[in-house]
N, C-alpha and C positions, 0 to 999 in steps of 0.2 A: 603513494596513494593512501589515501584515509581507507579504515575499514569500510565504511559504508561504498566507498568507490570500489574498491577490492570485490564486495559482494555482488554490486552491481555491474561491473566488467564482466564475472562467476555468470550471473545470472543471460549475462545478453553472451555472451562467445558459444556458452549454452545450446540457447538457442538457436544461432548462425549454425554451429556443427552440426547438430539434427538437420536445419533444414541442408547443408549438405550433405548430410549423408543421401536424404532422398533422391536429390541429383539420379544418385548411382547404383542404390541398393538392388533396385529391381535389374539391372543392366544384366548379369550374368544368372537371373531366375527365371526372365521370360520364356524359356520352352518352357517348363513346370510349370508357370501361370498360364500357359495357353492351353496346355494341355489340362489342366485341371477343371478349366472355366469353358474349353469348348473353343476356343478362339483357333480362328481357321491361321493358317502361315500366315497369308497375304493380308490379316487384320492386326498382326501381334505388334505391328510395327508403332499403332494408333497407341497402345501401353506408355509407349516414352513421348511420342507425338504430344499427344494431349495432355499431358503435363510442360512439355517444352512453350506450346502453343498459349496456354494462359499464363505460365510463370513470366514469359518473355514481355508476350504481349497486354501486360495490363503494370508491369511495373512501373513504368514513369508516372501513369494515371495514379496509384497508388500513393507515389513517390511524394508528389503535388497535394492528395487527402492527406496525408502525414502532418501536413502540414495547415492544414484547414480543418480538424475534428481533433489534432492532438495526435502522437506520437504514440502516447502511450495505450491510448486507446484505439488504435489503429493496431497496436503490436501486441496485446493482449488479444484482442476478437480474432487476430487470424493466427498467433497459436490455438485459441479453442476451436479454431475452424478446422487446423492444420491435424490437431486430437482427431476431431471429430470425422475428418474426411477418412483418419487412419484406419480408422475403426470399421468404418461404412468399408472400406476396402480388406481388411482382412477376415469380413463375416460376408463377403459378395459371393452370393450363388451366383451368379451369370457374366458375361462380358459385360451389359448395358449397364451394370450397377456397378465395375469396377471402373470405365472409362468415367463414369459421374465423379466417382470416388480421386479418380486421377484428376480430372478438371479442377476440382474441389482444392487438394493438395496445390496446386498450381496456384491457384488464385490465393491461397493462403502463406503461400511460398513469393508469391508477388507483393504481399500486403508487410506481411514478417522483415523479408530481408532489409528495403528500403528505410521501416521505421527505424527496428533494431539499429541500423548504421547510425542514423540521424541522433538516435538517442545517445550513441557511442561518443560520437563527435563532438555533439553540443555538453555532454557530460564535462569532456575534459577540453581544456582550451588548446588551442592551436600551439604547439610546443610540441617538447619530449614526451610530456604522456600523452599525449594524444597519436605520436607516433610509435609510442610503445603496445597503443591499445592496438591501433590499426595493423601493428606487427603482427597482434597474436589473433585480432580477429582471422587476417588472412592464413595466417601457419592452421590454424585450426579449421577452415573453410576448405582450406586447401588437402587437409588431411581427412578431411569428414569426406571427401570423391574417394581419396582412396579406401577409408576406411568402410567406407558403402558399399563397396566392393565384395572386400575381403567379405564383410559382415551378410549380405546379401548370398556370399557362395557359405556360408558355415550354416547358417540358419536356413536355407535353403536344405544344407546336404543331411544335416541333423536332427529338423524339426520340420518344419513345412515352409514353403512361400510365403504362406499367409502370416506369419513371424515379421516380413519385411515390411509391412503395415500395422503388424499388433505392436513392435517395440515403441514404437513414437507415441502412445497412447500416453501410458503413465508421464514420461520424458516431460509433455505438453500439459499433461493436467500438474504438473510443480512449477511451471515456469507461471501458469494460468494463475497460482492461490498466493504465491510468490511477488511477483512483478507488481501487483498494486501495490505493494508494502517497500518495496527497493527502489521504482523508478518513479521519479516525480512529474508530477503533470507540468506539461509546457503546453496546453492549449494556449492558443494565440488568442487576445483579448479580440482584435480587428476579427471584423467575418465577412472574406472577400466571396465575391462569387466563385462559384467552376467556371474554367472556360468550356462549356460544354461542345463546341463546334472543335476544339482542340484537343480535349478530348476522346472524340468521335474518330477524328481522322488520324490523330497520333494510335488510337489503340488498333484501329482496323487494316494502319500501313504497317506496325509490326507482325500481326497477326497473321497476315498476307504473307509477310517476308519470311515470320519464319515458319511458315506452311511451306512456302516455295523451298527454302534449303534442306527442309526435314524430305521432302520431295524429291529434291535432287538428288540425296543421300541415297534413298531409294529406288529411283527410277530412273536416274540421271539431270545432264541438267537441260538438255534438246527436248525432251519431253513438255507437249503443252501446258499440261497441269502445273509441271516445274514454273515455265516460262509467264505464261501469264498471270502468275502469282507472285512472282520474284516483281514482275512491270508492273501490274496494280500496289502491291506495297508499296515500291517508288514513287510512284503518283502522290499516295495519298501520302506520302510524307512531305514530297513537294510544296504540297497542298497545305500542311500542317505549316511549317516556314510562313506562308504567304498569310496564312488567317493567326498565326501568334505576331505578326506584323504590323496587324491592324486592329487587334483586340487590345480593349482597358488592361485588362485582367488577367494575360497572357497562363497558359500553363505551364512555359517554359519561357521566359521572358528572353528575346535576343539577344539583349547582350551576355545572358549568360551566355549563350550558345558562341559568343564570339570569343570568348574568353581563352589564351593561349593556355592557360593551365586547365580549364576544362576539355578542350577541344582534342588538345595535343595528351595531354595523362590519359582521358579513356583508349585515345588510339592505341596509346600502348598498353590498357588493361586489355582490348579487344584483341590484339596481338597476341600477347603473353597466353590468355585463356583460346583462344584459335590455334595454337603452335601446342601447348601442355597436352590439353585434351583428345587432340586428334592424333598426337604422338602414343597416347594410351591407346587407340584405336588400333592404330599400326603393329604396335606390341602384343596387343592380344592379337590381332591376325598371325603374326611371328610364333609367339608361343604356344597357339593350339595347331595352324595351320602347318608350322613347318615343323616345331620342337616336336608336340603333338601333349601338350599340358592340359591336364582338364580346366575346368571353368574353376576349379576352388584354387589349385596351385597357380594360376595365374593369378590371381586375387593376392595370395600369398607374397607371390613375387613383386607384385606392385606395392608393398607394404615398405619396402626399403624405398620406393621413390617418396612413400609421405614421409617417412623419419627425415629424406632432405628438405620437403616443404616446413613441415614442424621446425627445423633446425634455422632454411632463412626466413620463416615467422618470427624469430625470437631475434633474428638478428637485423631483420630488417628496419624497424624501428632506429635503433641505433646507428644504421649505417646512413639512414636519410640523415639521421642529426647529424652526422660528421660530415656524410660528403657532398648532402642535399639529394633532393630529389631528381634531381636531371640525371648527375653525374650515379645514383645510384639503378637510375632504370637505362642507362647505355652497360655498365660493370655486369648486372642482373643480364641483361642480353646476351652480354658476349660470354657468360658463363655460359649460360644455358645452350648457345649454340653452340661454344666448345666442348660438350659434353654431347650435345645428341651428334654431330657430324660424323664422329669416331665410330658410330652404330649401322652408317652405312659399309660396313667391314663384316656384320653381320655374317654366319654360315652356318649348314644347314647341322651343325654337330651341336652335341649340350652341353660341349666345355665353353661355347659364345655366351652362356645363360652370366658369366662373372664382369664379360664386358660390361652385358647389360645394366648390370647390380649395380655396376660404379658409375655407367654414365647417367642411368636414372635419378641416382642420387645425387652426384654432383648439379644435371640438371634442374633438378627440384629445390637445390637451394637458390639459383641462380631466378627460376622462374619466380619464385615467390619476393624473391628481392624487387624482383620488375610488379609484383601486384601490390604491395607495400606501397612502395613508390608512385603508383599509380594511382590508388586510394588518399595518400597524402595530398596528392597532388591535384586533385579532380575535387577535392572538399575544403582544399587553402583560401583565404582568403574573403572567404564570404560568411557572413553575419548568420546567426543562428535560424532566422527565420526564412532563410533559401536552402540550410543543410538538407528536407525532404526531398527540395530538389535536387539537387547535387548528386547526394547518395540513389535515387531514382534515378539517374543518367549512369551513374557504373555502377549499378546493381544491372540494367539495361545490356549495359557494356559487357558487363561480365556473361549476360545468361546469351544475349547474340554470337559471344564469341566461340563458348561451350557449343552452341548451335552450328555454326558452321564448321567448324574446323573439321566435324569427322565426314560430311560432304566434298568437301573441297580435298581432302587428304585420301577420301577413297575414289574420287574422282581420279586422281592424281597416280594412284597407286593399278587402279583398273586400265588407265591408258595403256602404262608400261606394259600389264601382263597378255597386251592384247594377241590373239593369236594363240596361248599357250595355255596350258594345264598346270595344274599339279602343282607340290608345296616347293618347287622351282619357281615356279610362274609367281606364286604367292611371294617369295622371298626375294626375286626381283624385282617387281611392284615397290614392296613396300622400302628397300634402299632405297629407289628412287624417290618416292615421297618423304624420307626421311632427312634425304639430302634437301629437296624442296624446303622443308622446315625448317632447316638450319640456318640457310639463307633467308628464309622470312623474319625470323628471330632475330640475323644482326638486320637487316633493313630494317624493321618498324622499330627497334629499340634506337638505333644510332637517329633514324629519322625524327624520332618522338621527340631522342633529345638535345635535335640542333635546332627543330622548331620551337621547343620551348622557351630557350634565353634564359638571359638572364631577368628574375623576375622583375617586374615594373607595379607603382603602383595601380595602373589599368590592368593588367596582366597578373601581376600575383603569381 
């Protein structure tokens, strides 16, 4: 890489890390944010809700402006947004002023990621550095969950809450005075319309959907509220299909959508971040519920699963160049599932705390090899002026799968302990769904990568 690509990789991995730390930093502050701000139990949940609800649901739309107003100027305004929403939330006197605050973050965490990617992509040409970029994007995307954690229980036990919004201030105004001077304008000379009907019905079926699984997570998934928001999302995506069919201008043009490498790489980005995620879920039930670890040493202990992410960041890159991308998102699988399976051995003593250590780490290298690969994969083949889109489809990928996976795993894990109590009941649940994960991990990896093929030039 030239210096100026070096500073600019610097400048956007950057930014991706902040916005995941967000993901996660408030996950283990929310009693102290409810408690500070007045937020009754039954509202605290709306804290992570309403960040999940605009990040998810306006990314594709986003994904698309990326690419009709410029990249760069899409990726600068929702850093200054991402600043600015930080700020409004760590000087909020009330609930109503930190959910605006969380919207806000969302939307600017929808606008950031997608460009940022796009700009990463079209920077470096399809090759080894471009699979080296998307290496350490992901190592460090992947590491900013965990490290949001940690950093969320330290600043939380050390200084206040309100830290987990003030850090991103400064972070966001250097990337803000920065970025016009490192990344170059790619506004597109054409100025197509929006498909606005596309639009409409693509942001309002995600919004829907993942209302229903943040829902389900919740309240289960029988519940009406669950149900008929999981069926209206469906609909309107339905919907979305039928009107990108017959539009000029599409938002999401069909044949993208047919394309084996985009189709089949997000399935398995939706896989990988669905199985990661909801396996941290499982784990902090394990270590507070049965170990009995507070909220910072759990944090702590998930620190060795990012040094495996970090480690297949850096090596993922490299392993698509050797063994491609198919053959490294089935290897990435079955790592990943040979290390969580051994977890259902799980027992209620703190000498299991060493199993965990190794298989977390093992597993997080193996996972991140599958979102490497995933990324490579979902952004091959297509010309600089579809990368918004592209990168807006597994940006999509990535924040839906975050989304369900701790529903579907606590689903999973409340069946088993039906009937019983206690940090028994807990640690039987959660084998259970741990086993479930395992088995998810090699089905959608092996599956990803027998339907992908070998590439074509329609396929890619």
């Amino acid at each position: 890489m030239t210096g100026r690509e070096r500073l600019l990789l610097t400048l956007l991995l950057g930014a991706q890390f902040m916005v995941a730390v967000d993901f996660s930093i408030l996950n283990v502050a929310l009693p102290e944010v409810g408690a500070g701000l007045g937020f009754s139990l039954a509202n605290l949940q709306w804290i992570a809700t309403s960040f999940a609800l605009a990040a998810a649901g306006f990314t594709l739309l986003f994904g698309r402006v990326a690419d009709l107003v410029g990249r760069k100027r899409l990726f600068v305004g929702g850093m200054a947004v991402l600043g600015a929403s930080s700020l409004l939330g760590g000087l909020a006197t009330g609930p109503e002023l930190l959910l605006v605050a969380r919207v806000l973050q969302g939307l600017a965490t929808a606008a950031v990621t997608p460009a940022g990617l796009a700009l990463l992509t079209t920077a470096f040409r399809e090759g080894p550095l471009r699979e080296r970029a998307l290496g350490l994007n992901g190592a460090l995307m992947s590491a900013g969950f965990t490290a949001g954690a940690i950093l969320g229980g330290l600043l939380t036990s050390l200084l206040s809450w309100r830290w987990a919004f003030l850090i991103n201030v400064p972070v966001a105004a250097l990337v803000v005075v920065l970025a016009p001077r490192v990344v170059r304008e790619d506004r597109s000379r054409e100025r197509p319309r929006l498909d606005v009907p596309g639009a409409v019905t693509v942001t309002a079926g995600l919004l829907l959907l993942v209302f229903g699984l943040t829902q389900a997570g919740e309240h289960g998934w029988t519940t009406p509220a669950t149900l008929v928001a999981l069926a209206a999302g469906a609909a309107l995506l339905v919907v979305f299909w039928f009107v990108e069919r017959r539009t000029g201008e599409p938002l999401v043009p069909i044949a993208l959508l047919k394309r084996r490498n985009v189709v089949w790489g997000n399935t398995a980005g939706v896989i990988a971040f669905v199985t990661e995620t909801s396996l941290v879920f499982l784990l902090t039930l394990y270590l507070q519920k049965v170990l009995g670890y507070s909220p910072l040493a759990t944090g702590l202990a998930f620190g060795v699963l990012g040094l495996g992410t970090v480690l297949g960041g850096t090596l993922g890159g490299r392993t698509v160049g050797r063994l491609g991308a198919r053959a490294t998102i089935a290897a990435g699988g079955l790592l990943q599932a040979a290390a969580t399976l051994p977890l259902v051995a799980l027992g209620a003593s703190g000498g299991w705390i060493w199993l965990l250590l190794a298989a977390t780490f093992a597993g997080g290298v193996g996972n991140m090899l599958m979102i490497v690969a995933f990324m490579v994969t979902a952004t091959s083949g297509l010309p600089d002026a579809e990368q918004g889109r592209a990168t807006g489809i597994a940006t999509m990928s990535q924040q839906i799968g975050i989304t369900m996976g701790t529903p579907i795993m606590s689903a999973i894990a409340t069946a088993a302990m039906a009937g019983t109590t206690g940090a028994a009941a807990v640690l039987s649940g959660v084998r259970v769904a741990i086993g479930v994960n395992a088995l998810l991990v090699v089905a959608g990896a092996l599956l990803a990568a027998a339907f992908l093929g070998r590439p074509t030039g329609k396929d890619a």
